[in-house]
C-alpha positions as CSV (number, residue, x, y, z in Angstrom):
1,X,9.3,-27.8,12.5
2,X,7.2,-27.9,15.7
3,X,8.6,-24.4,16.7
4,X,7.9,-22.6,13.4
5,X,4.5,-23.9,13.4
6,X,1.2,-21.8,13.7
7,X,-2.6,-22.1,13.8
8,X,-2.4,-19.6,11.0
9,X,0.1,-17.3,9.0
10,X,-0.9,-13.9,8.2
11,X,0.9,-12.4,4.9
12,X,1.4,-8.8,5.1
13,X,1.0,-6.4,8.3
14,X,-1.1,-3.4,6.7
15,X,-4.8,-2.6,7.9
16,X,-6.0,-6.2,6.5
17,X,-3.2,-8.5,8.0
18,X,-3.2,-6.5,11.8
19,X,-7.2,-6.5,12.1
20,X,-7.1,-10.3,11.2
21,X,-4.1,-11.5,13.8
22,X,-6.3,-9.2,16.4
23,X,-9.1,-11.3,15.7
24,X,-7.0,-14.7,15.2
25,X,-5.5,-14.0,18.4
26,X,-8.5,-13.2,20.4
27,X,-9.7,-16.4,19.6
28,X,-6.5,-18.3,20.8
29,X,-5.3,-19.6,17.9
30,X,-1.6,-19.3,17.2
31,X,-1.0,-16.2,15.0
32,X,2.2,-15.2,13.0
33,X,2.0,-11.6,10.9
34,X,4.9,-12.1,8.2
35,X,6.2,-8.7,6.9
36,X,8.5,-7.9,4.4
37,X,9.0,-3.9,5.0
38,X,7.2,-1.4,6.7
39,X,4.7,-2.5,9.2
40,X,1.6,-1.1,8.6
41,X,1.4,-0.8,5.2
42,X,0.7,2.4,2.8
43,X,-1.3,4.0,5.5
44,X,1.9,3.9,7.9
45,X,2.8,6.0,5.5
46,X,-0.1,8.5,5.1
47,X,0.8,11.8,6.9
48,X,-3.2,12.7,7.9
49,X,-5.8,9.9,7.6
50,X,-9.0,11.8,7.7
51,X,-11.7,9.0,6.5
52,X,-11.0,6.7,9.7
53,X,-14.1,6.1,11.7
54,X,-13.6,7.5,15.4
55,X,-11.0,10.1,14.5
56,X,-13.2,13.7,13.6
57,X,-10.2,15.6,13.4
58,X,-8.0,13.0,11.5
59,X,-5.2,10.8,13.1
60,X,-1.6,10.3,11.7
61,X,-0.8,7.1,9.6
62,X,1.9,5.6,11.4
63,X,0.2,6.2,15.1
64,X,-2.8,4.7,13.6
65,X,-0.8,1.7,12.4
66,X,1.4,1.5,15.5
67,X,-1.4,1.3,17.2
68,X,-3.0,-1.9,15.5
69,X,0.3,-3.7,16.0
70,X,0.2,-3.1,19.6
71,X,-3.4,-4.3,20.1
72,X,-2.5,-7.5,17.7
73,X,0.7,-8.0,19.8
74,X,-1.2,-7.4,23.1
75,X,-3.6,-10.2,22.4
76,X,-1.0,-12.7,20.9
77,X,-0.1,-12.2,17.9
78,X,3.3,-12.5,16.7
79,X,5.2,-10.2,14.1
80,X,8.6,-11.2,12.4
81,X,10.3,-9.1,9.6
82,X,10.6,-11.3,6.0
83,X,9.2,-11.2,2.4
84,X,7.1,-14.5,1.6
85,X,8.1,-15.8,-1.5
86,X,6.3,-19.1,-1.7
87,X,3.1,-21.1,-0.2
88,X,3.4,-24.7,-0.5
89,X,0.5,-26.9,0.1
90,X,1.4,-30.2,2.4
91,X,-1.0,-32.8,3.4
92,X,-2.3,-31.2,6.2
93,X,-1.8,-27.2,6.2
94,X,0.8,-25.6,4.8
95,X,4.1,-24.1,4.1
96,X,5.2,-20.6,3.6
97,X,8.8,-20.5,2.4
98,X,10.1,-16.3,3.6
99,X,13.8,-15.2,4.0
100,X,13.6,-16.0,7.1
101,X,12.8,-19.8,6.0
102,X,10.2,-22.1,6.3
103,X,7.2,-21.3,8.8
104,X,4.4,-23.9,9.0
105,X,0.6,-23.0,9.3
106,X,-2.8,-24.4,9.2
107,X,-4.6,-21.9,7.5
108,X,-2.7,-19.0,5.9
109,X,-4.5,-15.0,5.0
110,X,-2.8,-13.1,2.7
111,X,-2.7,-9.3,2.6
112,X,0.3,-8.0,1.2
113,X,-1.2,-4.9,0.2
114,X,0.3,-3.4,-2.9
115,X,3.2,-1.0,-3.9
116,X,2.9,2.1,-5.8
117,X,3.0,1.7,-10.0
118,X,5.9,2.9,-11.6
119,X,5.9,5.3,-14.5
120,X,8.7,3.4,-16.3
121,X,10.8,6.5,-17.8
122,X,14.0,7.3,-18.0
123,X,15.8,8.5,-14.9
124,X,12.7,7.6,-12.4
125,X,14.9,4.2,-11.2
126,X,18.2,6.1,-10.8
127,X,16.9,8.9,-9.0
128,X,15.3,7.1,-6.4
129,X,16.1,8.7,-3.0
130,X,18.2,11.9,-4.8
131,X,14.7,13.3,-5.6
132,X,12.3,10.8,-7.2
133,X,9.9,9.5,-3.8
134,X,6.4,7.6,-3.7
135,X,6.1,8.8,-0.1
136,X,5.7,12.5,1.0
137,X,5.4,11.6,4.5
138,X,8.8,9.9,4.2
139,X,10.8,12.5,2.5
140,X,8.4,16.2,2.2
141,X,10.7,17.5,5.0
142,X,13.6,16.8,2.5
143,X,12.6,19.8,0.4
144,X,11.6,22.7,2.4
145,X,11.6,25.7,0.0
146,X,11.6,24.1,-2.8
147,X,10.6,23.0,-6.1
148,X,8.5,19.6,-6.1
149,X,6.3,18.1,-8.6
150,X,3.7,15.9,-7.9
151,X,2.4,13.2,-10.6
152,X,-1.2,11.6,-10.9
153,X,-5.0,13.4,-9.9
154,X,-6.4,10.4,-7.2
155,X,-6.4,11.0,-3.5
156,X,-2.9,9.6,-3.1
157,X,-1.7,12.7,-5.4
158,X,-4.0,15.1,-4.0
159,X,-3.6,14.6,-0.3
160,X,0.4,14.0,-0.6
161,X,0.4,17.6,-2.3
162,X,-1.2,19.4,-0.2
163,X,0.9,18.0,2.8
164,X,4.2,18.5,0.8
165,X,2.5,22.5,0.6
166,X,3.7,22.5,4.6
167,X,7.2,22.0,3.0
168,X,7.9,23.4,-0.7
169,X,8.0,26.5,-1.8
170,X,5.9,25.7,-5.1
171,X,4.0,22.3,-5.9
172,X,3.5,21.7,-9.4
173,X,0.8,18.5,-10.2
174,X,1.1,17.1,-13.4
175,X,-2.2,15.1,-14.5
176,X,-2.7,13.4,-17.6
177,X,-6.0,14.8,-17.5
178,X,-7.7,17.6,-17.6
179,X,-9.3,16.8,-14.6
180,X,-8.9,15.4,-11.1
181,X,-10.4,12.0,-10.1
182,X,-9.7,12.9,-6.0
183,X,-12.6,13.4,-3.7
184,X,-14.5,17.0,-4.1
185,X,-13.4,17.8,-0.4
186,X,-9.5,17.1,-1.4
187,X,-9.9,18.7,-5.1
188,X,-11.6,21.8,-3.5
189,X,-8.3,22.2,-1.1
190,X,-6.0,21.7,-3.6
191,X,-7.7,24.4,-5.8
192,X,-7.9,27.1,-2.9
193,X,-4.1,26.2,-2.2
194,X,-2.0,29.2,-3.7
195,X,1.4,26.8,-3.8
196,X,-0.2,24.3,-6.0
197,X,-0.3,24.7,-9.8
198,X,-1.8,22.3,-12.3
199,X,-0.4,21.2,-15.4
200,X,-3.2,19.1,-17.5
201,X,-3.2,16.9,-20.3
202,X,0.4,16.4,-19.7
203,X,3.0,13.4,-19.0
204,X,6.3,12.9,-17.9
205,X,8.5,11.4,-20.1
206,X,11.8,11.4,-18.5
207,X,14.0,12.6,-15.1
208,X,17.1,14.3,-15.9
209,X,19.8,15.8,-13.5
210,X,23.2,15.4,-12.1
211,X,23.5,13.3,-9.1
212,X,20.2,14.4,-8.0
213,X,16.5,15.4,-10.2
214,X,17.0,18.8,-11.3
215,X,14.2,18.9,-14.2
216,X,11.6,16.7,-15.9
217,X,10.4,16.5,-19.5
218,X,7.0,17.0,-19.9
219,X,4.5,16.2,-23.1
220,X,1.3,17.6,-23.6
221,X,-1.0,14.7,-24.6
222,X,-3.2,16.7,-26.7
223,X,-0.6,18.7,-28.5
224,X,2.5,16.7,-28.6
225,X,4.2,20.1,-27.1
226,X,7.4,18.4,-25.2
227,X,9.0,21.0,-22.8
228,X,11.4,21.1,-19.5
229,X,10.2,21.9,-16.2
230,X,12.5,22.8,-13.7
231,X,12.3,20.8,-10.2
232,X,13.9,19.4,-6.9
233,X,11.7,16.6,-6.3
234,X,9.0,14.2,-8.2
235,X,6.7,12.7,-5.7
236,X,4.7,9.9,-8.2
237,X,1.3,8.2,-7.3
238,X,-0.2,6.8,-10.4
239,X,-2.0,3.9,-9.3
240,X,-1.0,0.8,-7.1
241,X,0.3,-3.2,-8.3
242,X,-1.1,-5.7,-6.1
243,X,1.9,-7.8,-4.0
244,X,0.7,-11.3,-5.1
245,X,3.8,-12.4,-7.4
246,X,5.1,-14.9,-4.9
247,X,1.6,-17.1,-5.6
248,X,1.3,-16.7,-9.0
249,X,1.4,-20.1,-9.9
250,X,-0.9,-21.3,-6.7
251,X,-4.0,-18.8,-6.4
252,X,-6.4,-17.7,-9.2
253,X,-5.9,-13.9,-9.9
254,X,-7.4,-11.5,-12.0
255,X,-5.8,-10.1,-15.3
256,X,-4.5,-7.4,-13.0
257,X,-3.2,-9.8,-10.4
258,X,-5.5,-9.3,-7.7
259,X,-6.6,-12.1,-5.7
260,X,-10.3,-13.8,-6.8
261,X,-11.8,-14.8,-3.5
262,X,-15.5,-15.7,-2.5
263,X,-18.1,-14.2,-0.4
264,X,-15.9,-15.7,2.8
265,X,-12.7,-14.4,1.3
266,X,-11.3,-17.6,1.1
267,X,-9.1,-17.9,-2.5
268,X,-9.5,-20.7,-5.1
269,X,-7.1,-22.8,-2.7
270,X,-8.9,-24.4,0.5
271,X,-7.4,-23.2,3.8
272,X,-6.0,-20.0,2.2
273,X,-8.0,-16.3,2.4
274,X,-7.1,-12.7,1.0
275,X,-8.1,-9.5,2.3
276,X,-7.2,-5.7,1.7
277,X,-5.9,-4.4,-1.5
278,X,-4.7,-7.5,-2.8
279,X,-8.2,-9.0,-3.7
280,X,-10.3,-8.4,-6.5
281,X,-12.9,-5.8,-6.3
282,X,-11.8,-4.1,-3.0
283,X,-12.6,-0.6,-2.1
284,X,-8.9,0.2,-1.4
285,X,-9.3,2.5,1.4
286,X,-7.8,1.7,5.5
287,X,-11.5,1.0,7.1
288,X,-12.4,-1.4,3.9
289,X,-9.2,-3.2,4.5
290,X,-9.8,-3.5,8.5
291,X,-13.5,-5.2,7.5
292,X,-11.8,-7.3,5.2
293,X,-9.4,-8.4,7.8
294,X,-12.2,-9.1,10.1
295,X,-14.1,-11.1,8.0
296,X,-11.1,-13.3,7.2
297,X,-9.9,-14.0,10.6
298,X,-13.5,-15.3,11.3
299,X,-13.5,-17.8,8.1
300,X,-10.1,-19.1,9.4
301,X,-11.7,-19.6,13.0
302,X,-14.6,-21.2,10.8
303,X,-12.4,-23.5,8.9
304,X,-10.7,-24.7,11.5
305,X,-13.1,-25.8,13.8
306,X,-14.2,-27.8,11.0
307,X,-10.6,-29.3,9.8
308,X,-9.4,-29.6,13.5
């Protein structure tokens, strides 16, 4: 037990989880960053990060993210790969039960980030990875001259299209709106873009092919007009799910599941804190998530000076 026991645990190795074991660390307490995939989060996988302070002509997601898990591992902090699946409160501290087993903590920060929504249709599980993707950084090169369609109108959709324009030969972006909710300065780009068309008021209501996506049908929202589209790949960002299912029964969430913390971020469980996108009423963007880790690495410094 000894060996698998920290000063704290951080949940999650995104923006949030990194800043917090750099400050954790810095201050010499024992630090391990539990992650269950990719290290760094959704903005590891962001081709162009634009908005980060410091960077005036924008810096790739993954070196951005790389980068915070060296400075975190420079100062201390330790990383090991495995999915949480339960916190367990003991007498003194606590116990977060992973695939990897038990680790042991005194103070525990969760920031597990969140995955992209679903749309729930027909043929969008089957085709994952023959043509359905939440990720154009991970797959755009995949379908150079080609046919891709892009779902959703938020920043996610907006800034994934016009990287995927450095790849397809046409990118379609299906809204079902008939206008975009993305920042002027992405909208503006995306209009001025010849490769991207909009289709708006509109839905997709199934993926079809064989073997691989070869079209989608569409409905118009307004109309009830249902048509084919032709397409090699569907690149969907219609909102984000907050990754706080393994303490559902422990921490008091929101009705959307996000984490309800106070002014300190600490959660309605003593000893434990949330930061990033998993907590209710973040601004989900990288720099919010940084400040949140920040501020949570400093309340768990704070907490444990006064439960030594």
């Amino acid at each position: 037990m000894e060996q698998n026991s920290y000063d704290v645990i951080i949940v999650g190795a995104g923006a949030a989880g990194l800043t917090a074991a750099l400050y954790t660390s810095r201050a010499r307490l024992t630090t391990l960053v539990l992650e269950s995939s990719v290290v760094g989060g959704l903005t590891a996988t962001a081709y162009l990060v634009e908005n980060y302070p410091g960077f005036p002509e924008g810096v790739l997601g993954p070196d951005l993210m790389e980068n915070m898990r060296r400075q975190a591992e420079r100062f201390g902090a330790s990383l090991e790969v495995a999915a949480a699946q339960a916190i367990q409160p003991l007498d003194q501290g606590f116990e977060i039960i992973s695939s990897a087993g038990s680790r042991f903590s005194r103070a525990v920060i969760i920031a597990t980030g969140s995955y992209h929504r679903k749309l729930g249709i027909p043929g969008e599980r089957e085709f994952v990875g023959r043509g359905v993707s939440y990720c154009a950084a991970c797959d755009g090169a995949f379908f150079r001259d080609k046919l891709v369609t892009v779902v959703g109108g938020g920043n996610s959709a907006i800034d994934e299209a016009l990287f995927l324009t450095r790849f397809a030969k046409r990118v379609r972006i299906v809204h079902r709106r008939d206008e975009l909710r993305a920042d002027k300065m992405l909208q503006e780009a995306a209009f001025k873009n010849e490769k991207i068309e909009f289709i708006w008021d509109t839905v997709l209501t199934a993926i079809e092919g064989k073997g691989k996506v070869e079209r989608v049908r569409l409905k118009n929202i307004k109309t009830g007009e249902e048509r084919y589209l032709e397409t090699d790949g569907i690149f969907i960002y219609v909102g984000l799910v907050p990754n706080t299912g393994f303490v559902a029964d422990l921490i008091r969430r929101d009705p959307l599941g996000l984490i309800i913390v106070d002014e300190a971020l600490q959660t309605s469980v003593e000893g434990i804190f949330a930061g990033g996108d998993v907590r209710a009423g973040a601004v989900r963007q990288t720099v919010a998530a940084c400040g949140d880790g920040c501020v949570a690495a400093h309340s768990v410094i704070r907490y444990l000076k006064q439960n030594p």
